[in-house]
N, CA, C and O atoms as a GROMACS GRO file, in nm:
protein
  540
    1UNK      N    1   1.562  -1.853  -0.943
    1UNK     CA    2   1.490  -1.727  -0.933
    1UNK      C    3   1.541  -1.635  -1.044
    1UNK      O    4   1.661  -1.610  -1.045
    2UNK      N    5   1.450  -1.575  -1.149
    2UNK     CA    6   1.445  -1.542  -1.254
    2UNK      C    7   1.455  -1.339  -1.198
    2UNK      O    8   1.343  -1.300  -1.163
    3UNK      N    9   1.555  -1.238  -1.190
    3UNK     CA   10   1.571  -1.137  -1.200
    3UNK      C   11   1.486  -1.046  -1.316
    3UNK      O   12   1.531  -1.020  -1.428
    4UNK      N   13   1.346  -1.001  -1.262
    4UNK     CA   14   1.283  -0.936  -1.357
    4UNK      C   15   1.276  -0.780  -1.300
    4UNK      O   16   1.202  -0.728  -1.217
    5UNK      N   17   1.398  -0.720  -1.390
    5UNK     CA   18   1.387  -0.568  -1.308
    5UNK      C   19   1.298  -0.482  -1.376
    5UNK      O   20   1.237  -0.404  -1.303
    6UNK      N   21   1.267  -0.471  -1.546
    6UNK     CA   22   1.251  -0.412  -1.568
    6UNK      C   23   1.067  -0.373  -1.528
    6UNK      O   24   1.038  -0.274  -1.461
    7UNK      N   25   0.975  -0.455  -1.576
    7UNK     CA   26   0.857  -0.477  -1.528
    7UNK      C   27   0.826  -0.475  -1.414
    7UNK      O   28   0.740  -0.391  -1.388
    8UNK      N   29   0.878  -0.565  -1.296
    8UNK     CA   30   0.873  -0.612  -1.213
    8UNK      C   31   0.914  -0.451  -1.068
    8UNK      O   32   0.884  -0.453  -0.948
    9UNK      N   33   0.961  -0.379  -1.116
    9UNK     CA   34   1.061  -0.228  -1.076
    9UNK      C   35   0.931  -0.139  -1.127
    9UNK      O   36   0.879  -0.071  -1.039
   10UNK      N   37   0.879  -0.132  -1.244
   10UNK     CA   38   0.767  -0.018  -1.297
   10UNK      C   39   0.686  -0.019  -1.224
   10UNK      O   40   0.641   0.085  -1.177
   11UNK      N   41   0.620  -0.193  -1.179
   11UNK     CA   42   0.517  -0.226  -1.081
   11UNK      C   43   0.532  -0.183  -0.991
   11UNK      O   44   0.439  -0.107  -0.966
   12UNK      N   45   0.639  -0.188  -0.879
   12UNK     CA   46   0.675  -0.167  -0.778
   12UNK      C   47   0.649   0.020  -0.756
   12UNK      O   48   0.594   0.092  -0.674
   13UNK      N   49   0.715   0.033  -0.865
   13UNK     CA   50   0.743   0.199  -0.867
   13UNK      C   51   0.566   0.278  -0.828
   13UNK      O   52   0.536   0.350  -0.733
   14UNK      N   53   0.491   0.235  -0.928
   14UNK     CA   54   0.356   0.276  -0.934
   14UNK      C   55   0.245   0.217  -0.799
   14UNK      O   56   0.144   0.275  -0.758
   15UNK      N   57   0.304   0.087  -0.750
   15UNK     CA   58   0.218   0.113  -0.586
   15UNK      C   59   0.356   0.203  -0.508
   15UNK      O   60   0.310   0.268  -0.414
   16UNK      N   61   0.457   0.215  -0.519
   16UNK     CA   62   0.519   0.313  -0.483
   16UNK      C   63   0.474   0.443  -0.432
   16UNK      O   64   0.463   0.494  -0.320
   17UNK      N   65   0.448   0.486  -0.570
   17UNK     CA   66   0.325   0.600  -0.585
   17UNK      C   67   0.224   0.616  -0.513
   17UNK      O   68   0.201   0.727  -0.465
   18UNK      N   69   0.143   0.508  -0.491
   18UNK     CA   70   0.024   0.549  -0.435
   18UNK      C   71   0.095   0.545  -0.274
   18UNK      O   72   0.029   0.617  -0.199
   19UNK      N   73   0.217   0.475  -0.200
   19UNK     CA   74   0.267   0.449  -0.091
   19UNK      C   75   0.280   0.614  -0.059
   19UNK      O   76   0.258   0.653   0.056
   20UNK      N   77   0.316   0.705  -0.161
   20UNK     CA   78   0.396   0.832  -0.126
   20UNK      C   79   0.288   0.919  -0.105
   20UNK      O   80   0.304   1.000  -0.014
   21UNK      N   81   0.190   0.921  -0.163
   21UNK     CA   82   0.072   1.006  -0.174
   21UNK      C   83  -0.038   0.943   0.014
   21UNK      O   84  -0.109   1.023   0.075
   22UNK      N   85  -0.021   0.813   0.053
   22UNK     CA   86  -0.077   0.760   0.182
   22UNK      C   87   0.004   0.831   0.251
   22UNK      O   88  -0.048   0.912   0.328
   23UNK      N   89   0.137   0.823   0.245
   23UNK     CA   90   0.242   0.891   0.335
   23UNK      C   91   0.234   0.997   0.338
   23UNK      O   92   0.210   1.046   0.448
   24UNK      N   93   0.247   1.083   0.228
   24UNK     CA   94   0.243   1.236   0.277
   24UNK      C   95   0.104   1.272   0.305
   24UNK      O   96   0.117   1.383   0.356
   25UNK      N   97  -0.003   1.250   0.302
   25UNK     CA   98  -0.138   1.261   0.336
   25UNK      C   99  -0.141   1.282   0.440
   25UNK      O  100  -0.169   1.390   0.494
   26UNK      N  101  -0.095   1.117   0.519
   26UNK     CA  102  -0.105   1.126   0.659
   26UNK      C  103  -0.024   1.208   0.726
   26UNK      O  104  -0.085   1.267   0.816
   27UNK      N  105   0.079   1.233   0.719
   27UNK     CA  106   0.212   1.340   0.749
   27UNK      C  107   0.115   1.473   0.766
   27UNK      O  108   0.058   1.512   0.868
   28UNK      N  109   0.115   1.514   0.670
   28UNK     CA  110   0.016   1.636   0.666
   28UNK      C  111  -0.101   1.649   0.734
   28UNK      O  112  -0.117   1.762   0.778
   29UNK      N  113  -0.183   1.578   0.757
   29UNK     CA  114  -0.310   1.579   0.813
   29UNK      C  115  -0.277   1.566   0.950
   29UNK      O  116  -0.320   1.650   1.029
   30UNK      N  117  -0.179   1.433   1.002
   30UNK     CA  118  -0.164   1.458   1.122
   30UNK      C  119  -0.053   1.558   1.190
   30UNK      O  120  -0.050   1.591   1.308
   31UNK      N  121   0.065   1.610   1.055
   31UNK     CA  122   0.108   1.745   1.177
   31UNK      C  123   0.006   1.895   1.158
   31UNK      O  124  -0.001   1.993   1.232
   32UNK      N  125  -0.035   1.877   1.081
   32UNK     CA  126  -0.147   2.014   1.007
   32UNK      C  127  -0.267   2.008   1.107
   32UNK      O  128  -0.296   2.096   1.188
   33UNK      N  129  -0.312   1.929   1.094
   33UNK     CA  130  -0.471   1.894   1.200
   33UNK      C  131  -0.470   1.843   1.307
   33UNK      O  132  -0.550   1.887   1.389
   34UNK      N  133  -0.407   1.765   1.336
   34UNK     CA  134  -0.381   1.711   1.468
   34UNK      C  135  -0.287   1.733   1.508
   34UNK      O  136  -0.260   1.643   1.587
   35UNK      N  137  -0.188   1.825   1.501
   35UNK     CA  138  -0.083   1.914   1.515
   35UNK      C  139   0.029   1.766   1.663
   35UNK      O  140   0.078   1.783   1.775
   36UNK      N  141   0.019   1.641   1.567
   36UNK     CA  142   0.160   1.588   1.583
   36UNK      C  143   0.271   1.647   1.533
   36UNK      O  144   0.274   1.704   1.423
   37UNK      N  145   0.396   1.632   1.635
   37UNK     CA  146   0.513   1.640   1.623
   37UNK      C  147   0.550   1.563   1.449
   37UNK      O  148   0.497   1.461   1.406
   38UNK      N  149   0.671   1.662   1.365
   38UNK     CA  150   0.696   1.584   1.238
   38UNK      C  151   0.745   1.447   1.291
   38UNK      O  152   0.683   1.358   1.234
   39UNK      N  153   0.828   1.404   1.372
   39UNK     CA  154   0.866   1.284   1.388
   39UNK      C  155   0.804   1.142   1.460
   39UNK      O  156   0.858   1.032   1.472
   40UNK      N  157   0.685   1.184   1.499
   40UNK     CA  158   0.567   1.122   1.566
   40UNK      C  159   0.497   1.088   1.385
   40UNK      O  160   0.512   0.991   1.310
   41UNK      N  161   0.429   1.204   1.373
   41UNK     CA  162   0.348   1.182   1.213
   41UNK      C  163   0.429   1.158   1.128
   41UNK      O  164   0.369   1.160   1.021
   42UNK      N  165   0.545   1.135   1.112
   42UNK     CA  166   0.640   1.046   1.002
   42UNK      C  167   0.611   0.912   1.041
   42UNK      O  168   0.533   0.854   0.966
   43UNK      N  169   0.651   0.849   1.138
   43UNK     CA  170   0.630   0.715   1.180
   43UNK      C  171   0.504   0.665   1.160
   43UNK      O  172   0.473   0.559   1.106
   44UNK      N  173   0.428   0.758   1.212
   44UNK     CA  174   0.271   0.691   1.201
   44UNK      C  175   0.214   0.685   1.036
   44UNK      O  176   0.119   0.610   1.017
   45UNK      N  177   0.277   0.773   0.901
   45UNK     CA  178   0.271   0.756   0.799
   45UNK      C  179   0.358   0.664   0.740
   45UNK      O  180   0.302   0.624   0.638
   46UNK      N  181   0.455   0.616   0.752
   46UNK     CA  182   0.517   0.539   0.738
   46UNK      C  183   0.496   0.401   0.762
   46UNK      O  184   0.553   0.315   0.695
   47UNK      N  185   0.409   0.373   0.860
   47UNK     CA  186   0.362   0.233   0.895
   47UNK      C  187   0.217   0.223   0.780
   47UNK      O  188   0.200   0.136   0.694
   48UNK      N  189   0.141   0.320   0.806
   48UNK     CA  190   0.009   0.301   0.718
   48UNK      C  191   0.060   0.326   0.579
   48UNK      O  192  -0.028   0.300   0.497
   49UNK      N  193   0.165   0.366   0.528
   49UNK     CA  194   0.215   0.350   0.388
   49UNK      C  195   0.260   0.188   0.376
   49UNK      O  196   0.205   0.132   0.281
   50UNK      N  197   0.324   0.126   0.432
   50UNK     CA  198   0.399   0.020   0.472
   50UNK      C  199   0.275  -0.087   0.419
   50UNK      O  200   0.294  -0.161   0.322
   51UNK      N  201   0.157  -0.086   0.490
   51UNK     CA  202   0.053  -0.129   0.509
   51UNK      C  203  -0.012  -0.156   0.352
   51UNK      O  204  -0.030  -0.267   0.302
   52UNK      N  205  -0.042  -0.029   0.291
   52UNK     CA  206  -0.115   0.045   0.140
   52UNK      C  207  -0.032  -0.050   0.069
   52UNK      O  208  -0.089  -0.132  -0.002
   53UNK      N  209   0.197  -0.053   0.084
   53UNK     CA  210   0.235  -0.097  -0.009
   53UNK      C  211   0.240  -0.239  -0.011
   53UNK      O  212   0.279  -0.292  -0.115
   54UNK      N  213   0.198  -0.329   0.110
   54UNK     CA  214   0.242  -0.480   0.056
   54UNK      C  215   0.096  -0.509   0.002
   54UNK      O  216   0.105  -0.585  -0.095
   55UNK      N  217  -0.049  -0.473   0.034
   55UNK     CA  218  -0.128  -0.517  -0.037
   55UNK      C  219  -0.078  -0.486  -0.185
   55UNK      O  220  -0.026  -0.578  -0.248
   56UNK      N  221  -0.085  -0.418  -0.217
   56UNK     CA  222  -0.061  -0.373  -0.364
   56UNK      C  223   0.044  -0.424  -0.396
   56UNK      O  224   0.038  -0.467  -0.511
   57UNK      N  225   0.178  -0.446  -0.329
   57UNK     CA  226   0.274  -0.554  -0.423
   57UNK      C  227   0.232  -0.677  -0.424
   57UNK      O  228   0.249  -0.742  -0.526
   58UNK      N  229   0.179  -0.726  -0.330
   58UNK     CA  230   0.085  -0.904  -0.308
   58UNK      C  231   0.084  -0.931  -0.439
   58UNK      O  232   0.141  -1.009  -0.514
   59UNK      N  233  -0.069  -0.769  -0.457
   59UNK     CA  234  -0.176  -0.791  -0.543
   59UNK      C  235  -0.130  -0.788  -0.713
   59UNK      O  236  -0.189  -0.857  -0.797
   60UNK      N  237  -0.021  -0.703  -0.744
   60UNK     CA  238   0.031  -0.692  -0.859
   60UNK      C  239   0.210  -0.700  -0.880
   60UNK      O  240   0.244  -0.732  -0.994
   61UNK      N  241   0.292  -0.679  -0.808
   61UNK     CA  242   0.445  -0.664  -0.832
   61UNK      C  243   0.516  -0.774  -0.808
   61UNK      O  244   0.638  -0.780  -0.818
   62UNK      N  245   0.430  -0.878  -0.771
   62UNK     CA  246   0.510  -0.964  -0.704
   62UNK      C  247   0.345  -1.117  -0.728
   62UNK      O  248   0.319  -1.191  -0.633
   63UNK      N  249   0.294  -1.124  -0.815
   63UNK     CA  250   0.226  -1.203  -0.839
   63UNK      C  251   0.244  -1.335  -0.863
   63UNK      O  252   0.164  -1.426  -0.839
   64UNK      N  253   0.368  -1.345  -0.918
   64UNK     CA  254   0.425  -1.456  -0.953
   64UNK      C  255   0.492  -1.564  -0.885
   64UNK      O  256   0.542  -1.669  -0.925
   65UNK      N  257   0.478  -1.504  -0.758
   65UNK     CA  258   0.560  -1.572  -0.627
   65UNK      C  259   0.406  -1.634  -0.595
   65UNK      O  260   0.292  -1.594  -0.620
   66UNK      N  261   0.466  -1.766  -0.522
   66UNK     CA  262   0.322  -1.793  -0.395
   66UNK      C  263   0.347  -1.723  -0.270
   66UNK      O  264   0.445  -1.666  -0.222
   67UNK      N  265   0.234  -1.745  -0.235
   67UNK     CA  266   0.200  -1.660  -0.115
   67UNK      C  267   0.057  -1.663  -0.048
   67UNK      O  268  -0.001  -1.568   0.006
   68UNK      N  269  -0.004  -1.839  -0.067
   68UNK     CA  270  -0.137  -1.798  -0.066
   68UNK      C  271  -0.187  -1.888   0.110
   68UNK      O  272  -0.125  -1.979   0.164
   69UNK      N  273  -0.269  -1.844   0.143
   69UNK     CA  274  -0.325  -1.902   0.273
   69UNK      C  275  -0.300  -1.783   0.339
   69UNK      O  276  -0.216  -1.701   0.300
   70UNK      N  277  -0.365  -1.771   0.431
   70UNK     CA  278  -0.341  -1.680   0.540
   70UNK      C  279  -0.202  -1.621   0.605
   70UNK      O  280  -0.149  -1.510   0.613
   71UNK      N  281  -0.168  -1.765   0.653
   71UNK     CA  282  -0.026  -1.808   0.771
   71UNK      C  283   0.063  -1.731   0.642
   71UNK      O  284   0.146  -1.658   0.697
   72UNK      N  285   0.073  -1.722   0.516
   72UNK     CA  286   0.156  -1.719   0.426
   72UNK      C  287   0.170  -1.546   0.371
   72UNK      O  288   0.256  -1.472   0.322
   73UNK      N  289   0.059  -1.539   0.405
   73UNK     CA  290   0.039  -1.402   0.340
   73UNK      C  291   0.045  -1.271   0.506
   73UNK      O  292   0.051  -1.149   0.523
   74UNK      N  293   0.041  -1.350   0.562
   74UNK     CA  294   0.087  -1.313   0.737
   74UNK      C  295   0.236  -1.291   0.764
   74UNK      O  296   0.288  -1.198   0.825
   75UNK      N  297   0.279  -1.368   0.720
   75UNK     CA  298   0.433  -1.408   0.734
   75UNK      C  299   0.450  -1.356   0.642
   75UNK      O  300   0.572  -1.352   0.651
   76UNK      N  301   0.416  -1.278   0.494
   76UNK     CA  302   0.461  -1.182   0.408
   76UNK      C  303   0.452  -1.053   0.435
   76UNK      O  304   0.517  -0.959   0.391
   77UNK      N  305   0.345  -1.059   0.531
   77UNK     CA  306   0.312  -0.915   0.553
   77UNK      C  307   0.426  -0.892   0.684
   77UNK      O  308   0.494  -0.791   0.662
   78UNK      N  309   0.459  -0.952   0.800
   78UNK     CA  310   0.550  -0.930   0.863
   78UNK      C  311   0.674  -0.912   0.783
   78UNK      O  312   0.714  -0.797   0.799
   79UNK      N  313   0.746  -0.975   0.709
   79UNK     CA  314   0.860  -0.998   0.638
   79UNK      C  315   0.861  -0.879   0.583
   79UNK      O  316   0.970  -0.830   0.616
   80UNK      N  317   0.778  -0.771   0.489
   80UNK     CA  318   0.756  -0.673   0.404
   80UNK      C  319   0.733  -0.537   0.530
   80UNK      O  320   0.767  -0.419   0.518
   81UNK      N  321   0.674  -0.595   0.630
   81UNK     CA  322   0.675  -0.454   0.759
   81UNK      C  323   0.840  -0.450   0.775
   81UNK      O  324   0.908  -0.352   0.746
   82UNK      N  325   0.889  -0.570   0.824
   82UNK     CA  326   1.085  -0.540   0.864
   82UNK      C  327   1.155  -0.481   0.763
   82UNK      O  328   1.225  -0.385   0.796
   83UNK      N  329   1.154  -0.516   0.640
   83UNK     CA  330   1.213  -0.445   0.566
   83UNK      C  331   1.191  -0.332   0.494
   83UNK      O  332   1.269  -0.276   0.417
   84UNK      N  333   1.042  -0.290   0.532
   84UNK     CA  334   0.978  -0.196   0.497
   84UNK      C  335   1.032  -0.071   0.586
   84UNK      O  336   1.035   0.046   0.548
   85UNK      N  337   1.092  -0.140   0.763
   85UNK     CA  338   1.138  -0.036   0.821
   85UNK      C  339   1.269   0.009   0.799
   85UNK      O  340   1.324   0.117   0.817
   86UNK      N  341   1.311  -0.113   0.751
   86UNK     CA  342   1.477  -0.088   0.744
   86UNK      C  343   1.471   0.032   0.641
   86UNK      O  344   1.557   0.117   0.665
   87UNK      N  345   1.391   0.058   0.535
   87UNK     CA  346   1.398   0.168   0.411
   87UNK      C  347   1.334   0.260   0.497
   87UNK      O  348   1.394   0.366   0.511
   88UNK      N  349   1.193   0.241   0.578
   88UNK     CA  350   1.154   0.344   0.665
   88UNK      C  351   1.251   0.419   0.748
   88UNK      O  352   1.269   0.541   0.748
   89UNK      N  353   1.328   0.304   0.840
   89UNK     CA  354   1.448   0.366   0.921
   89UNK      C  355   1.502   0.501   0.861
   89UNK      O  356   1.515   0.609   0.919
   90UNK      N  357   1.533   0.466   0.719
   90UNK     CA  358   1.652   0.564   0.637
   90UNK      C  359   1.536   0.686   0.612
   90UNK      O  360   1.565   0.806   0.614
   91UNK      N  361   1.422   0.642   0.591
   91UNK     CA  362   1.367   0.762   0.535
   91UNK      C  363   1.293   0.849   0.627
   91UNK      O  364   1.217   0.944   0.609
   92UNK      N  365   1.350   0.774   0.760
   92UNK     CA  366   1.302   0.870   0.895
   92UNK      C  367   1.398   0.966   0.924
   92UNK      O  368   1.390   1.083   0.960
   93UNK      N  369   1.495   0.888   0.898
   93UNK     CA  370   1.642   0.947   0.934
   93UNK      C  371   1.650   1.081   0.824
   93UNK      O  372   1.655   1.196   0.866
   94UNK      N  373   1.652   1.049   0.689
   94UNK     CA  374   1.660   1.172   0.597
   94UNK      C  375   1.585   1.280   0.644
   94UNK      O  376   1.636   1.386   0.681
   95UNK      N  377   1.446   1.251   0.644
   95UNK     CA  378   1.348   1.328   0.692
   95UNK      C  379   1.375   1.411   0.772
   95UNK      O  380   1.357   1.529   0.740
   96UNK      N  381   1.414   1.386   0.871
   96UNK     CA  382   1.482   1.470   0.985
   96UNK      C  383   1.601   1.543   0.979
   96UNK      O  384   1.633   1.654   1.022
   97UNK      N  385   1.664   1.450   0.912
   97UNK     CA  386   1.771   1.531   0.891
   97UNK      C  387   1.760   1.675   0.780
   97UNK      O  388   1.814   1.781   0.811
   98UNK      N  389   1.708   1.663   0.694
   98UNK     CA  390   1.661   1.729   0.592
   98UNK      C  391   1.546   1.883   0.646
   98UNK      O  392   1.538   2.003   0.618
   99UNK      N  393   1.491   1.807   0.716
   99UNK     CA  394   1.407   1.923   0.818
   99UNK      C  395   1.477   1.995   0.908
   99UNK      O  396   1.446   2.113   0.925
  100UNK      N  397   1.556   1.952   0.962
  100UNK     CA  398   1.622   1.981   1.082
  100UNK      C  399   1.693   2.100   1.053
  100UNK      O  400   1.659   2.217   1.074
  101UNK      N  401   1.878   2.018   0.963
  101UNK     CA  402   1.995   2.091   0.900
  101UNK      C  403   1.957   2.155   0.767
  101UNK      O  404   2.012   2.264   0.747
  102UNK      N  405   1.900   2.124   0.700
  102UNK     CA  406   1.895   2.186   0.560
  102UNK      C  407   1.758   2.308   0.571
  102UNK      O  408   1.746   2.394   0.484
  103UNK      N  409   1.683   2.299   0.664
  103UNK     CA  410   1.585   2.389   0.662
  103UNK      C  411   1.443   2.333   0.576
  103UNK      O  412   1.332   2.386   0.580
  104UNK      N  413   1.485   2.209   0.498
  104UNK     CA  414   1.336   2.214   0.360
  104UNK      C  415   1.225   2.190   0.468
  104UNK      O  416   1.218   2.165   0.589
  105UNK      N  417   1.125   2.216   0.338
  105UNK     CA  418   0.991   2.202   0.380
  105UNK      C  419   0.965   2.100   0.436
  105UNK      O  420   1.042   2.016   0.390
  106UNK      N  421   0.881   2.043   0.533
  106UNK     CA  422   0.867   1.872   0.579
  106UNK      C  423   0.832   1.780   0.456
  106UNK      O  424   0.884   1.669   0.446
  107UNK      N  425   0.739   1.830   0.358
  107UNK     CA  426   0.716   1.716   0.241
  107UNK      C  427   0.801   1.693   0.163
  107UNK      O  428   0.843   1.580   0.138
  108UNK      N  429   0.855   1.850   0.084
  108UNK     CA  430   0.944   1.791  -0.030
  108UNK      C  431   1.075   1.691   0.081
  108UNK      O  432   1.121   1.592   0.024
  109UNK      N  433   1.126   1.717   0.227
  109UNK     CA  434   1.206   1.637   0.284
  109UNK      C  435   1.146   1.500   0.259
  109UNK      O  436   1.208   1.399   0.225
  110UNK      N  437   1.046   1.510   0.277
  110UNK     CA  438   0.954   1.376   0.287
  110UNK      C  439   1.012   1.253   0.132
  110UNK      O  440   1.077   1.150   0.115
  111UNK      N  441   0.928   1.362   0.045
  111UNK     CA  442   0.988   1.284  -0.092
  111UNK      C  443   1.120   1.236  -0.113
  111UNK      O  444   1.122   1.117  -0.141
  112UNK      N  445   1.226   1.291  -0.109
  112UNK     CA  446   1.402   1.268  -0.113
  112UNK      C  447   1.407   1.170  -0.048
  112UNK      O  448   1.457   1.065  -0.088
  113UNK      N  449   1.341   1.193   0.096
  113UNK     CA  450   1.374   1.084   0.135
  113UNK      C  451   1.318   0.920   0.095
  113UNK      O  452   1.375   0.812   0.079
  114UNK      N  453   1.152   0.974   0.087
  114UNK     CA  454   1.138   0.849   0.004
  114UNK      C  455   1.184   0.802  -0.098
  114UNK      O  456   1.173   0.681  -0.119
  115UNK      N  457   1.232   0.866  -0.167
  115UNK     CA  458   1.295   0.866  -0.281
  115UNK      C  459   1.442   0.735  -0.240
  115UNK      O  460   1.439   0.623  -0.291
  116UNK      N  461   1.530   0.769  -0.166
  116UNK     CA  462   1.608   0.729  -0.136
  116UNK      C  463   1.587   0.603  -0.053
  116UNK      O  464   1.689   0.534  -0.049
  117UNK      N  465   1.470   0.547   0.023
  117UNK     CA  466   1.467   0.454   0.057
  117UNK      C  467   1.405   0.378  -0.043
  117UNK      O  468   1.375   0.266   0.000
  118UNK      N  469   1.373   0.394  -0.161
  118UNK     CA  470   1.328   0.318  -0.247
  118UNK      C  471   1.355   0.200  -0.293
  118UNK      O  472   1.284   0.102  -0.316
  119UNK      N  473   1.472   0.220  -0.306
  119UNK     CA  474   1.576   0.179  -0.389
  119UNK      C  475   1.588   0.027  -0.313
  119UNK      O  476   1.548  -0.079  -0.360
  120UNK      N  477   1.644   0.046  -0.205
  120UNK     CA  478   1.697  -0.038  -0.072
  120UNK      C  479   1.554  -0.163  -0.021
  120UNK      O  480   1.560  -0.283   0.006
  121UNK      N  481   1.456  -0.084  -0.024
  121UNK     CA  482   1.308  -0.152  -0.017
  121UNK      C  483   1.290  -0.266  -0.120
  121UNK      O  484   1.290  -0.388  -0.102
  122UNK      N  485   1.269  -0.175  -0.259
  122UNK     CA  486   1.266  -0.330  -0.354
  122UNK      C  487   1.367  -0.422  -0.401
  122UNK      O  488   1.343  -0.497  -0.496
  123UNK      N  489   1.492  -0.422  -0.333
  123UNK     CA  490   1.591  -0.531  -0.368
  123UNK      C  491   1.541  -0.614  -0.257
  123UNK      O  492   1.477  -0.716  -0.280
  124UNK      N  493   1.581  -0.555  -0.076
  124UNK     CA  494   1.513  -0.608  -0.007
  124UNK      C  495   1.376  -0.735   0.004
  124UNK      O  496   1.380  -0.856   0.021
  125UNK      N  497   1.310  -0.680  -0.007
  125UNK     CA  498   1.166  -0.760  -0.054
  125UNK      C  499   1.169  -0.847  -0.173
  125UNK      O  500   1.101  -0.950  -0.180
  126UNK      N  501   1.278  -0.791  -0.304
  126UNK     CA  502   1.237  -0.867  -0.372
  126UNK      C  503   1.325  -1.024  -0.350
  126UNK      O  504   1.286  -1.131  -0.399
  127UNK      N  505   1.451  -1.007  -0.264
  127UNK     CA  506   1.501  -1.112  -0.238
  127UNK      C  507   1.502  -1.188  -0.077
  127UNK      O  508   1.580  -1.274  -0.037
  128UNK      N  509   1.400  -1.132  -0.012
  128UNK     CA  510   1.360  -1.199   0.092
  128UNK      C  511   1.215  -1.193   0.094
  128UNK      O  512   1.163  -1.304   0.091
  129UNK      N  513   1.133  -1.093   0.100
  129UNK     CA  514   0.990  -1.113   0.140
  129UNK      C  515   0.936  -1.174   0.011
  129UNK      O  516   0.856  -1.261   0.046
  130UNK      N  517   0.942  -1.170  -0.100
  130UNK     CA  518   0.867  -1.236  -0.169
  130UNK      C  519   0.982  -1.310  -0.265
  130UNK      O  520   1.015  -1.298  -0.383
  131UNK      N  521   1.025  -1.387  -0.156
  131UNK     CA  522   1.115  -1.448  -0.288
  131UNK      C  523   1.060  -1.610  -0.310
  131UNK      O  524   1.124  -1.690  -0.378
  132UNK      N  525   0.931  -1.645  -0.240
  132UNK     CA  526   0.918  -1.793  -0.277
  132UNK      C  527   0.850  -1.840  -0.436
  132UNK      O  528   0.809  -1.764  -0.524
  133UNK      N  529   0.854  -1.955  -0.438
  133UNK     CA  530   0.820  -2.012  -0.575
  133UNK      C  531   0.802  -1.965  -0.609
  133UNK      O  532   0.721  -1.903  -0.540
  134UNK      N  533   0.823  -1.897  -0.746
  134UNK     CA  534   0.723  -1.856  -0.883
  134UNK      C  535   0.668  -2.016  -0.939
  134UNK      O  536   0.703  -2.134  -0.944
  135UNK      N  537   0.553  -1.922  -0.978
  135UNK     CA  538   0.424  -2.010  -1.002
  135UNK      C  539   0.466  -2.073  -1.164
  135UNK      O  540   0.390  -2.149  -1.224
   0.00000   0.00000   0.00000
């Protein structure tokens, strides 16, 4: 298994992106409009981000791995939800904490924290959820 950080990290970074923009969307919409609790609408953005990011790593960050059939891409998508929570875990935890003790706003908390589970997410994934064959 061939360590491609530099490319392979930009990719990641940019469905990243679109992961942070699903997340705080939903965050917002559901404590703003549907006036959920922040720690109810963290979770529930956090799973539908979770969701946004393994299609998009499948589809581009991680191309080079197999992963094809159903059963395969099932069992990636579970594999990429667990470790998706373990970075979720942390970035529930910041979140709160950050809202709570520090006073910030719920989003910019939001970001730091995503920010910080970032990191932990794509080593994760890249050496268990998608670590089979390259093609």
């Amino acid at each position: 298994m061939q360590f491609q950080f530099p490319k392979r990290f930009i990719t990641f970074t940019f469905v990243g992106i679109s992961g942070i923009v699903v997340n705080n969307a939903i965050l917002f919409y559901a404590k703003e409009y549907l006036f959920v609790p922040i720690p109810i609408a963290s979770l529930i953005a956090i799973q539908i981000a979770i969701f946004n990011n393994f299609i998009w790593n499948h589809r581009y960050t991680w191309t080079d791995r197999e992963m094809k059939g159903f059963h395969a891409i099932r069992t990636g998508l579970l594999k990429f939800t667990a470790v998706s929570w373990i970075a979720g875990g942390l970035n529930w935890i910041i979140l709160l904490l950050l809202t709570h003790y520090a006073g910030l706003y719920y989003i910019l908390a939001n970001l730091i924290a995503i920010l910080a589970a970032s990191i932990l997410n794509y080593f994760l994934n890249d050496l268990w959820t998608f670590r089979g064959n390259p093609k």
